[in-house]
FIGUMAR-124514 format. One line per field, with one value per atom (N, C-alpha, C): residue number from 0; residue in one letter; atom name; x, y, z. Coordinates in Angstrom, 2 decimals. Atoms other than C-alpha are relative to their C-alpha. Last residue first. Layout:
N
n <- [NUM_...]
res <- [A_...]
atom <- [CA_...]
xx <- [X_...]
yy <- [Y_...]
zz <- [Z_...]
This chain:
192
n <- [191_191_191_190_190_190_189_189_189_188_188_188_187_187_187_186_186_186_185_185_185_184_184_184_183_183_183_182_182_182_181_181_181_180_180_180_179_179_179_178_178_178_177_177_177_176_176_176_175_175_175_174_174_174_173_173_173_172_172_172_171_171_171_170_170_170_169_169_169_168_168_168_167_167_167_166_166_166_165_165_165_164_164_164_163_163_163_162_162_162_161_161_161_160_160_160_159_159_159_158_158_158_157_157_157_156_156_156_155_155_155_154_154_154_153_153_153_152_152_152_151_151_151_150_150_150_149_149_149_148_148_148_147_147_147_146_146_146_145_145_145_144_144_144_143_143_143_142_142_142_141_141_141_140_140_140_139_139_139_138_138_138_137_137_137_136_136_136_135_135_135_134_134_134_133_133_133_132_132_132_131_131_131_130_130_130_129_129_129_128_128_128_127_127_127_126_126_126_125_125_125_124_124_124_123_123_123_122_122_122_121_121_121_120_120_120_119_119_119_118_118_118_117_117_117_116_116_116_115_115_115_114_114_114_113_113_113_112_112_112_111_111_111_110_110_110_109_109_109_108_108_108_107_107_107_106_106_106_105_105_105_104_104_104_103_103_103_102_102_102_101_101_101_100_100_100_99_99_99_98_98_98_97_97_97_96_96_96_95_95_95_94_94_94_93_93_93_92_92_92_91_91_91_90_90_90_89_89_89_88_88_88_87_87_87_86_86_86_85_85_85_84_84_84_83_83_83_82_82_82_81_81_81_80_80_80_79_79_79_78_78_78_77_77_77_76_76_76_75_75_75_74_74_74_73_73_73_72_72_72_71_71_71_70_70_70_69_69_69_68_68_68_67_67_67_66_66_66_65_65_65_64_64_64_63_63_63_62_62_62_61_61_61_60_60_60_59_59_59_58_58_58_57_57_57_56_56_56_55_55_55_54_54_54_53_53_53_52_52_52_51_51_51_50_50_50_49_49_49_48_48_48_47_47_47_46_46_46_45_45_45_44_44_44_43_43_43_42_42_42_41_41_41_40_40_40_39_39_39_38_38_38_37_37_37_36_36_36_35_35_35_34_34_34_33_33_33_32_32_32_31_31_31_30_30_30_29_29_29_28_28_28_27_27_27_26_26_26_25_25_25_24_24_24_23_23_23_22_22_22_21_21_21_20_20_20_19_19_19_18_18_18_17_17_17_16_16_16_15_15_15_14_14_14_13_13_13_12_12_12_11_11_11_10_10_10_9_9_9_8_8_8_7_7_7_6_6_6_5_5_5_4_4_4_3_3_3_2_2_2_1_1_1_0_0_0]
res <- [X_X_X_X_X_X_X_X_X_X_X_X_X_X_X_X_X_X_X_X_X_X_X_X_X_X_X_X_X_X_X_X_X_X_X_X_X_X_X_X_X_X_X_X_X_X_X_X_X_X_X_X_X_X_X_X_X_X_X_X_X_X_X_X_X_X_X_X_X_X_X_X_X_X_X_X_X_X_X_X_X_X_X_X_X_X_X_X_X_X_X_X_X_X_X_X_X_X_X_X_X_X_X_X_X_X_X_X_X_X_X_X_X_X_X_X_X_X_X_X_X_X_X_X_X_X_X_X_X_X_X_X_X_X_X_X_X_X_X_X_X_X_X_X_X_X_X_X_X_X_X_X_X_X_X_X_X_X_X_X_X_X_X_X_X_X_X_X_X_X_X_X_X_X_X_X_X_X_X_X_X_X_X_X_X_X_X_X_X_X_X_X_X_X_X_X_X_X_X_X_X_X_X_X_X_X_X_X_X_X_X_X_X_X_X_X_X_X_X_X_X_X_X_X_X_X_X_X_X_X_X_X_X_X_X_X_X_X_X_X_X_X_X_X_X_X_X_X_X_X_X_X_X_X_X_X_X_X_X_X_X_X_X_X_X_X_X_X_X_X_X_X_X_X_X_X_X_X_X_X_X_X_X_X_X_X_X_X_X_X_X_X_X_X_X_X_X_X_X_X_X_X_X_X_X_X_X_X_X_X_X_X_X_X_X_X_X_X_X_X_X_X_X_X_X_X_X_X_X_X_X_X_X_X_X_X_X_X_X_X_X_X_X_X_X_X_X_X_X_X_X_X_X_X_X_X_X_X_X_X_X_X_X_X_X_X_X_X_X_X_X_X_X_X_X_X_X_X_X_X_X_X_X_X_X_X_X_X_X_X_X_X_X_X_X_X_X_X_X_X_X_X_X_X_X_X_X_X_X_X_X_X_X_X_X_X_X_X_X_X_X_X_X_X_X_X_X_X_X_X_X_X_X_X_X_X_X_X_X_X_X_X_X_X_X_X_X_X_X_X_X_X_X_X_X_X_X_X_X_X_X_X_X_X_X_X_X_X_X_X_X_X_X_X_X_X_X_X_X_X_X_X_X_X_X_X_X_X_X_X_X_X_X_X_X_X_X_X_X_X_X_X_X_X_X_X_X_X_X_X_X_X_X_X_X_X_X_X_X_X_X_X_X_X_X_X_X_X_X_X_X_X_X_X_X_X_X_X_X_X_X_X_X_X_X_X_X_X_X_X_X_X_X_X_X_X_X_X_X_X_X_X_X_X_X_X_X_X_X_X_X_X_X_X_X_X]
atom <- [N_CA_C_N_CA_C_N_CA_C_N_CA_C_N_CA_C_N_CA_C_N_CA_C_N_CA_C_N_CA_C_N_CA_C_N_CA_C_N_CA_C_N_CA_C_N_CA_C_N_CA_C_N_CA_C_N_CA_C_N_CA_C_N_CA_C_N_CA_C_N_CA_C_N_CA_C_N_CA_C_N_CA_C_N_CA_C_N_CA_C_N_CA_C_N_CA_C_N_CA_C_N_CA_C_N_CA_C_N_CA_C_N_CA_C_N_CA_C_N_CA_C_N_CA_C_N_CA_C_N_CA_C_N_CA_C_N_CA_C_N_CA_C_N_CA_C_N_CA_C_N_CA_C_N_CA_C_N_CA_C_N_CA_C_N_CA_C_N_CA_C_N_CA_C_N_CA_C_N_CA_C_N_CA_C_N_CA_C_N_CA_C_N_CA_C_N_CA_C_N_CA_C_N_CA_C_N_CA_C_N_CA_C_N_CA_C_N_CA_C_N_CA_C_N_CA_C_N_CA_C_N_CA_C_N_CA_C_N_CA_C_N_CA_C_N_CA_C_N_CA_C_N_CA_C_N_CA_C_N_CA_C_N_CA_C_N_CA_C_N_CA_C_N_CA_C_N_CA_C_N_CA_C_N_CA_C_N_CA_C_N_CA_C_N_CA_C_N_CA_C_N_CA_C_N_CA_C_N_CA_C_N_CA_C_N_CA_C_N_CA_C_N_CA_C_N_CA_C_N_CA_C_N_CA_C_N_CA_C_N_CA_C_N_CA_C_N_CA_C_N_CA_C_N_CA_C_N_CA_C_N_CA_C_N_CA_C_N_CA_C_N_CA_C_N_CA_C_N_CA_C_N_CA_C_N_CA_C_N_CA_C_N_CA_C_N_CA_C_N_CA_C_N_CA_C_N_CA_C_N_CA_C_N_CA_C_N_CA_C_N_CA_C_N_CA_C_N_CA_C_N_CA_C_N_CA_C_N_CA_C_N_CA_C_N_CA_C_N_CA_C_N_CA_C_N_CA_C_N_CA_C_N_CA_C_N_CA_C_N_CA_C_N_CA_C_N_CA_C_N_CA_C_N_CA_C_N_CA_C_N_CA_C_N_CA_C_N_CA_C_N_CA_C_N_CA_C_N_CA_C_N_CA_C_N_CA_C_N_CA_C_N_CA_C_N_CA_C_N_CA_C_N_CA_C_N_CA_C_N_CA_C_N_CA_C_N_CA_C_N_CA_C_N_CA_C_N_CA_C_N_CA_C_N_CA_C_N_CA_C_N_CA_C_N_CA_C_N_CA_C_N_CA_C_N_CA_C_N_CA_C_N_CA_C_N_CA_C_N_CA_C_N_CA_C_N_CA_C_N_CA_C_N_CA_C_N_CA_C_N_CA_C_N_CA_C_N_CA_C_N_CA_C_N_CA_C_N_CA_C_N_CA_C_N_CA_C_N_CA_C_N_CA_C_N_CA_C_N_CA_C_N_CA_C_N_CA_C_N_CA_C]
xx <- [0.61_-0.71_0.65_-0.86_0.99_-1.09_-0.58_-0.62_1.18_0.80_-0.70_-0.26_-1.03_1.60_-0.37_-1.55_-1.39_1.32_-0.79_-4.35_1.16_0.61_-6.58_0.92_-0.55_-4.66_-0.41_-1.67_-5.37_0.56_-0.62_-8.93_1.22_0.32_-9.23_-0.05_-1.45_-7.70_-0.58_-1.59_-10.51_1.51_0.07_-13.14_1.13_-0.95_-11.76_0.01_-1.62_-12.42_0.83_-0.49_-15.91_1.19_0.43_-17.11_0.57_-0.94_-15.44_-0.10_-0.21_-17.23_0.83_-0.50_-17.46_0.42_1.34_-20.36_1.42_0.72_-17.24_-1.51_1.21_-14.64_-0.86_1.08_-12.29_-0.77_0.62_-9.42_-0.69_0.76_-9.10_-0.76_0.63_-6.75_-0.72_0.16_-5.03_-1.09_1.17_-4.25_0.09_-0.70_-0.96_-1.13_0.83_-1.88_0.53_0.28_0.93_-1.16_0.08_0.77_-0.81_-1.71_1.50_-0.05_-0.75_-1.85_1.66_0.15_-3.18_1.48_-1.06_-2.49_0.40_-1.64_-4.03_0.95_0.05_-7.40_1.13_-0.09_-7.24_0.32_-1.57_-7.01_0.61_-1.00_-9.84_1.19_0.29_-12.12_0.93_-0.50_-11.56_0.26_-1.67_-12.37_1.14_-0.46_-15.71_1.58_0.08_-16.47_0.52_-1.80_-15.28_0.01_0.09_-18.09_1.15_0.25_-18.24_0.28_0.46_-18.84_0.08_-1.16_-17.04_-0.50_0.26_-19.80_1.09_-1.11_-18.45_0.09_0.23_-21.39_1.11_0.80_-20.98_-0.64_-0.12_-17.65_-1.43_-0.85_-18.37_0.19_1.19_-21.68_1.28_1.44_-19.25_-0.40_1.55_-16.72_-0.80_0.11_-12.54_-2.28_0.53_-12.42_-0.22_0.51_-10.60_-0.53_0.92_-9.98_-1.07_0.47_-8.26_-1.27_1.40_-6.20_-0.25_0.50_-2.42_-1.24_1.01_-1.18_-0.70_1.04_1.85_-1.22_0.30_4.46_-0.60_0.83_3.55_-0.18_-0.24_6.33_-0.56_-0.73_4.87_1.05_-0.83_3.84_0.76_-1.43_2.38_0.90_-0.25_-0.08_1.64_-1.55_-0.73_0.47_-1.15_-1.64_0.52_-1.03_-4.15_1.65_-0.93_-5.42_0.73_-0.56_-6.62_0.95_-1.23_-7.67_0.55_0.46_-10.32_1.37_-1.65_-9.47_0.02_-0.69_-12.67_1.30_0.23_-14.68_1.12_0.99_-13.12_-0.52_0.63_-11.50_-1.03_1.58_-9.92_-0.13_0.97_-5.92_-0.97_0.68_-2.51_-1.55_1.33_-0.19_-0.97_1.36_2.97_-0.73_0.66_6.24_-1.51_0.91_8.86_-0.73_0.65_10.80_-1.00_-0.38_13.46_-0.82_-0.92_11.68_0.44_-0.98_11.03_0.41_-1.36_9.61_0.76_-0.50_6.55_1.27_-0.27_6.24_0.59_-1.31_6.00_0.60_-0.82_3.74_1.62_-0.20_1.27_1.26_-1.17_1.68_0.26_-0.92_0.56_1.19_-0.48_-2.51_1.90_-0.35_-3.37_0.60_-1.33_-3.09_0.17_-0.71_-5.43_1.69_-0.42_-7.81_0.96_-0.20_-7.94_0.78_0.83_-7.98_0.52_-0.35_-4.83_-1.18_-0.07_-5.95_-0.03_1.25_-4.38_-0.09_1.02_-1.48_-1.40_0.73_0.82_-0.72_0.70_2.39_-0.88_0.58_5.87_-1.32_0.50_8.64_-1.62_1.39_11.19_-0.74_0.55_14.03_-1.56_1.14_15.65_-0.07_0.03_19.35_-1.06_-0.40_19.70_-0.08_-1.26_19.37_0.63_-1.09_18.34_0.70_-0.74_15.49_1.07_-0.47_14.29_1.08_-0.84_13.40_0.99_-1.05_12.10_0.98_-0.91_9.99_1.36_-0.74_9.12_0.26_-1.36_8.53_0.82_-1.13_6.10_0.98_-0.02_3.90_1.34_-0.59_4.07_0.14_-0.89_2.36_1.42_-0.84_-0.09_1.54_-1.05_-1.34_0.56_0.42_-4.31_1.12_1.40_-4.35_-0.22_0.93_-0.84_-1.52_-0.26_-0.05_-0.45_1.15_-1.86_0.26_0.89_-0.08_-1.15_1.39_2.62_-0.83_0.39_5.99_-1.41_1.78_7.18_0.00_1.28_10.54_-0.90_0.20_12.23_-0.97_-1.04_11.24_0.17_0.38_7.65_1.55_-1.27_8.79_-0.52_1.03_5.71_1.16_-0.18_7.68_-0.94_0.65_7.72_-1.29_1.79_8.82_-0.89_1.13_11.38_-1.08_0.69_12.01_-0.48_1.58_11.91_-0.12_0.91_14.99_-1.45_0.72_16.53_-0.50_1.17_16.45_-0.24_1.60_17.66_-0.53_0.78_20.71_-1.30_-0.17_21.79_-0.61_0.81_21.41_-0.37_-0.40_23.75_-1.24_-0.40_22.06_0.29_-1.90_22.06_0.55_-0.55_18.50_1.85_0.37_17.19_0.74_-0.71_19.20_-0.46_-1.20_18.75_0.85_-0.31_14.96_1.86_0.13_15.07_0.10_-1.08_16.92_-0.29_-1.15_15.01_0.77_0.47_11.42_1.06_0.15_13.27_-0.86_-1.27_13.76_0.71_-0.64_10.20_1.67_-0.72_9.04_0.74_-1.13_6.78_0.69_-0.67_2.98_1.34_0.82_0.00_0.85]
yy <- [0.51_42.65_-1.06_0.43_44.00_-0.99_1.45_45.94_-0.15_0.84_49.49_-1.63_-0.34_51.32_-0.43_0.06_50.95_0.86_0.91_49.80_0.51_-0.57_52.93_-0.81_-1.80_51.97_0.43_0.15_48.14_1.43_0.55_48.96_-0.37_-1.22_51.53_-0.74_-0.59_48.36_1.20_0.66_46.03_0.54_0.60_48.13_-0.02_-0.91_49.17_0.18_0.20_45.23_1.66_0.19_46.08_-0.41_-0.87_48.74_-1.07_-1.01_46.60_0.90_-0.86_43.66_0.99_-1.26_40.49_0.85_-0.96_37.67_1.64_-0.07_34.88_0.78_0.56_36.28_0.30_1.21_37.53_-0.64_-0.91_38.91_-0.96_1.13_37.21_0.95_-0.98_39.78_-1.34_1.09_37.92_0.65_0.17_40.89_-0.97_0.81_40.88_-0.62_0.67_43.18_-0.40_-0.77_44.30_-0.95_1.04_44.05_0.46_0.20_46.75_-1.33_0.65_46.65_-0.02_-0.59_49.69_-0.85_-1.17_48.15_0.34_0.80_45.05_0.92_0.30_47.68_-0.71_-1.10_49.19_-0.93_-0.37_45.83_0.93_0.71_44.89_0.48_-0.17_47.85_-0.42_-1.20_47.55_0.36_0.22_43.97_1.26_0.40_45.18_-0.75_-1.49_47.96_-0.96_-0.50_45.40_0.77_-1.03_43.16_0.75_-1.59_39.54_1.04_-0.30_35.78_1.74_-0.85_35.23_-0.06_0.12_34.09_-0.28_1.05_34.33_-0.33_0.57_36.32_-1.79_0.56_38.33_-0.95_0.24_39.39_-0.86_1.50_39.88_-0.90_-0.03_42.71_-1.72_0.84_43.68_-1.01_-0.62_45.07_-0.99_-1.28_45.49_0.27_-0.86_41.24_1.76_0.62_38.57_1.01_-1.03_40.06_-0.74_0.20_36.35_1.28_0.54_37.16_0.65_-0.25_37.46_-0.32_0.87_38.26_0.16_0.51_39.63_-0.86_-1.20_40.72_0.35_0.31_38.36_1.27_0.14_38.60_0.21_0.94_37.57_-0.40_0.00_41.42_-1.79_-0.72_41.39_0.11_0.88_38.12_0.84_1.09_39.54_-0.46_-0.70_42.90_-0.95_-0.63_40.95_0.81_0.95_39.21_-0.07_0.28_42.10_-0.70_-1.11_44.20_-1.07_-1.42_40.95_0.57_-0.92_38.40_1.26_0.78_36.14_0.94_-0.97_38.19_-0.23_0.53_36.48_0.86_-1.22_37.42_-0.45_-0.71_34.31_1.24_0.25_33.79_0.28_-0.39_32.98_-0.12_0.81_33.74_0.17_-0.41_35.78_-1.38_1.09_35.42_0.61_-1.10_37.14_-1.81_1.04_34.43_1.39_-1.25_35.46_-0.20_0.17_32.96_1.15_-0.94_34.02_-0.53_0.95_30.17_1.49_0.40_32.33_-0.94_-0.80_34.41_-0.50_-1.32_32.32_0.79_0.67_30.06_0.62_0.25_32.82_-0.79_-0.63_33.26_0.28_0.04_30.00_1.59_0.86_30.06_-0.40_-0.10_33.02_-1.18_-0.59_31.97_1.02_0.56_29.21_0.48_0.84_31.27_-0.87_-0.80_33.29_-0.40_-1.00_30.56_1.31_0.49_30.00_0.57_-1.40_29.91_-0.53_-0.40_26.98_0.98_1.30_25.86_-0.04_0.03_28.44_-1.22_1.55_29.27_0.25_-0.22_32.07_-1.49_1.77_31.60_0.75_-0.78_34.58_-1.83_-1.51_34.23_-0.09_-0.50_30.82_0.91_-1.54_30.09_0.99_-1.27_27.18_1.72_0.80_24.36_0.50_0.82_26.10_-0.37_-1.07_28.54_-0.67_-1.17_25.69_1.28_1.04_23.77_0.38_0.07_26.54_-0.87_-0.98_26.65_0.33_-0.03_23.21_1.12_1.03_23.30_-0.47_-0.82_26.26_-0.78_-1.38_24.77_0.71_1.15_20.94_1.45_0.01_23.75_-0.84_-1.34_24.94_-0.70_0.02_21.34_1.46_1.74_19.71_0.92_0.19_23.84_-1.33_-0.64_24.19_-0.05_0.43_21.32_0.86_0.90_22.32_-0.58_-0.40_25.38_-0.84_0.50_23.88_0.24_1.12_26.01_-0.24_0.11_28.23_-1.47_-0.70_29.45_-0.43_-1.60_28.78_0.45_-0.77_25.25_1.72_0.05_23.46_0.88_-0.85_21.93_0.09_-0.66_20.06_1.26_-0.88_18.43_0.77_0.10_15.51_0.39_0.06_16.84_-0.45_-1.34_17.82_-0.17_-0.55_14.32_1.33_1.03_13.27_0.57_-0.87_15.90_-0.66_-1.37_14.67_0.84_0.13_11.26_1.21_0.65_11.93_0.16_-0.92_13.67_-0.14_-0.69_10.91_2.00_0.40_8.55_0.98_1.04_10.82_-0.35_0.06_13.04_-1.56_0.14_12.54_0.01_-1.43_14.22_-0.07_-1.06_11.35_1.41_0.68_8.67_0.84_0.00_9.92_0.18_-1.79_10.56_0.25_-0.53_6.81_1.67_0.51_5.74_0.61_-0.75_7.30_-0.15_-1.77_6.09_0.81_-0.01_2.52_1.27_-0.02_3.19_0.02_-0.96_4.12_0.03_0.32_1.31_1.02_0.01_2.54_0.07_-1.09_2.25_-0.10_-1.20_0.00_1.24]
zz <- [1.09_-3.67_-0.86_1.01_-0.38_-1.10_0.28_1.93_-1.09_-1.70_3.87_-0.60_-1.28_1.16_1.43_0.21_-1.13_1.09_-1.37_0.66_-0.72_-1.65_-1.41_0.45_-0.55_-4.72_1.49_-0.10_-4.46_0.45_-1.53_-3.65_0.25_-0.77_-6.75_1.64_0.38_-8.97_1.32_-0.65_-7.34_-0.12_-1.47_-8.05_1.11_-0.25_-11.83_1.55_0.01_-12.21_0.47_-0.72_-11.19_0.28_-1.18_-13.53_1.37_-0.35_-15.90_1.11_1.26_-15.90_0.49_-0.46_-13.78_-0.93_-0.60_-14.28_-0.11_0.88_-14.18_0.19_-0.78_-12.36_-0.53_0.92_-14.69_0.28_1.07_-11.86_-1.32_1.04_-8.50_-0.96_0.57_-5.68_-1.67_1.83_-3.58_-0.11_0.49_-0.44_-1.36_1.68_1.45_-0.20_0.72_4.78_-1.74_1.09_7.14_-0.35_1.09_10.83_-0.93_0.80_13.14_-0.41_-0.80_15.38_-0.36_-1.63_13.90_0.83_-0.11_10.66_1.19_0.32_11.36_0.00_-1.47_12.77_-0.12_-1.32_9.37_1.35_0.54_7.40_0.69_-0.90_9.48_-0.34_-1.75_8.67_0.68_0.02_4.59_1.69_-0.15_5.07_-0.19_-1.34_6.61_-0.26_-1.05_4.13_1.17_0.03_1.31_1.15_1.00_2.61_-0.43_-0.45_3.93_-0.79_-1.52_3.85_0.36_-0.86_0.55_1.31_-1.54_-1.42_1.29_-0.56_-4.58_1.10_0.51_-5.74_0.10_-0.28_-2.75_-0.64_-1.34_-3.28_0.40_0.50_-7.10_1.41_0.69_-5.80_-0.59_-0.36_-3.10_-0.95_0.35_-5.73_0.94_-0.72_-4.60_-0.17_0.73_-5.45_0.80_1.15_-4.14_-1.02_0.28_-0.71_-1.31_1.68_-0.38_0.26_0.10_3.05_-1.81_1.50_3.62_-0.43_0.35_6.95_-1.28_1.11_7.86_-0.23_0.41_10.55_-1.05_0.79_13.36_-0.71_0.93_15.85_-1.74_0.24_18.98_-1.01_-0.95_19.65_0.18_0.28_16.49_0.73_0.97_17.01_-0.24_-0.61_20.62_-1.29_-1.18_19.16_0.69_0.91_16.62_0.69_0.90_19.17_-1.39_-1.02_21.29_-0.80_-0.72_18.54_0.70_-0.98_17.83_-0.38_-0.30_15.11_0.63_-1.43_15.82_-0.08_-0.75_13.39_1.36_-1.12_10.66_0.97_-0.85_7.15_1.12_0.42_6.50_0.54_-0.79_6.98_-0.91_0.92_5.27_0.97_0.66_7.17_-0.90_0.48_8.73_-0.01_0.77_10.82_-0.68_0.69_12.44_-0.73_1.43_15.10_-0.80_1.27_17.81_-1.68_1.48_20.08_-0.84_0.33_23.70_-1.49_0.04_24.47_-0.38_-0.97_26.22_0.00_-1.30_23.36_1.46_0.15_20.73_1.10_-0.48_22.38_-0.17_-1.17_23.03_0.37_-0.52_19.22_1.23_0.00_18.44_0.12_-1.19_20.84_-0.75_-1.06_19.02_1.06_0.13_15.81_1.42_0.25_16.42_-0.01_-0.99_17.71_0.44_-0.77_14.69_1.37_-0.80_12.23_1.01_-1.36_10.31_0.49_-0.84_6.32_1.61_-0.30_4.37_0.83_0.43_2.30_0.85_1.25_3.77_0.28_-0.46_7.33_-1.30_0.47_6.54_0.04_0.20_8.76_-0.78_0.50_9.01_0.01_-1.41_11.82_-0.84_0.96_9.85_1.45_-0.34_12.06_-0.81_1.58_9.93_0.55_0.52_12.87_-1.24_-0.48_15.41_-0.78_-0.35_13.71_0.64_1.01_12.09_0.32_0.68_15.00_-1.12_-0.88_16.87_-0.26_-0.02_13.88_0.92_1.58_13.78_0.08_-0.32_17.76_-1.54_-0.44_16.76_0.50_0.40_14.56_0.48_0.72_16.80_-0.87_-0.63_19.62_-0.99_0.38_17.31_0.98_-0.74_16.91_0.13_-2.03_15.05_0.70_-0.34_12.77_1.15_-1.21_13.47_0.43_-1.09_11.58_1.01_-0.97_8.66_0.99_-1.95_8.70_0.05_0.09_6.28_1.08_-1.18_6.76_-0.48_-0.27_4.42_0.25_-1.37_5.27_-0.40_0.18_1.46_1.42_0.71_1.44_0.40_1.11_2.47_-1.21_0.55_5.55_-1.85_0.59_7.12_-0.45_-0.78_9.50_-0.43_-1.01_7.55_0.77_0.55_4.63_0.99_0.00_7.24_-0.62_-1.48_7.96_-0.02_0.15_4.17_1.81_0.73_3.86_0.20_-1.13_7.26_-1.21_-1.16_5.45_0.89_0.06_2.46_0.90_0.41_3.80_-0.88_-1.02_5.67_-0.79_-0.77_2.68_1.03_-0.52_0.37_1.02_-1.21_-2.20_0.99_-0.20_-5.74_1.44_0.07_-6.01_0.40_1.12_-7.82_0.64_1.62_-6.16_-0.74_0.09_-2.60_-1.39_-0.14_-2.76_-0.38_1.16_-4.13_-0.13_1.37_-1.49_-1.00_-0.15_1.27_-1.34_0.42_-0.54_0.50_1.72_-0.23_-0.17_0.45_3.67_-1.77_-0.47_4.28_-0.38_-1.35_2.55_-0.03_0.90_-1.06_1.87_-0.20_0.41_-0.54_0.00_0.00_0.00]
């Protein structure tokens, strides 16, 4: 049902030329949820914030990483509070972002612990600058209320890194110039 852990070393070995011993602490980070280049898989944090931040602390030891970036899905709120609590109380020298939803759960409060753990980004799917596409893509909310949070991220000192979805089917011009006139308004307050 599976390719034996030791014969999936070998073969990692044989295609990327590497010696046994460096196979295997590459299949252990894949592990780990090591996606390259700082980005870390935040589906671990989601079962685990604590396994989240023992891979970063991990990281930061054995390459001296500072930035860590959590892709492949959005970090709830809650979630990213309990991993930057942990931050904090192991003192890690760690910057870091995500990829989140727009939620209500991301009070002031927990935005200000996210920055004060480090947390100097978050990247949410605006998707569109027009309600009227926003709501056809049923998004869950408005530009007036992701216009709100971005403010209040700011506040806290964390940036915003907006995906922006152009050609959405139904979408015309009046709302593509939307989404360009919401890039301009966040400009110098996200990243696109």
């Amino acid at each position: 049902a599976g390719i034996d852990p030791v014969e999936r070393l070998q073969v990692h070995a044989d295609v990327e030329g590497q010696s046994m011993e460096g196979a295997a602490a590459a299949d252990a980070d894949a592990q780990r949820g090591d996606l390259g280049a700082g980005h870390v898989d935040a589906r671990r944090a989601l079962a685990a914030p604590a396994l989240m931040v023992e891979d970063m602390e991990h990281y930061h030891e054995a390459s001296g990483a500072t930035h860590f970036l959590f892709i492949t899905t959005a970090l709830p709120a809650l979630k990213a509070k309990e991993v930057s609590t942990l931050l904090i109380d192991r003192e890690l020298p760690i910057r870091w972002g995500a990829n989140i939803r727009y939620e209500d759960k991301f009070t002031d409060a927990i935005l200000r612990h996210m920055a004060e753990s480090g947390c100097l980004m978050l990247n949410v799917g605006l998707e569109s600058g027009s309600d009227r596409i926003v709501a056809l893509m049923k998004k869950g909310f408005t530009i007036a209320q992701a216009e709100a949070f971005h403010e209040r991220a700011r506040h806290a000192g964390i940036r915003i890194g907006l995906y922006i979805m152009l050609g959405f089917p139904g979408e015309t011009d009046a709302d593509l110039l939307l989404s360009g006139q919401q890039v301009h308004f966040q400009e110098g307050q996200v990243t696109t």
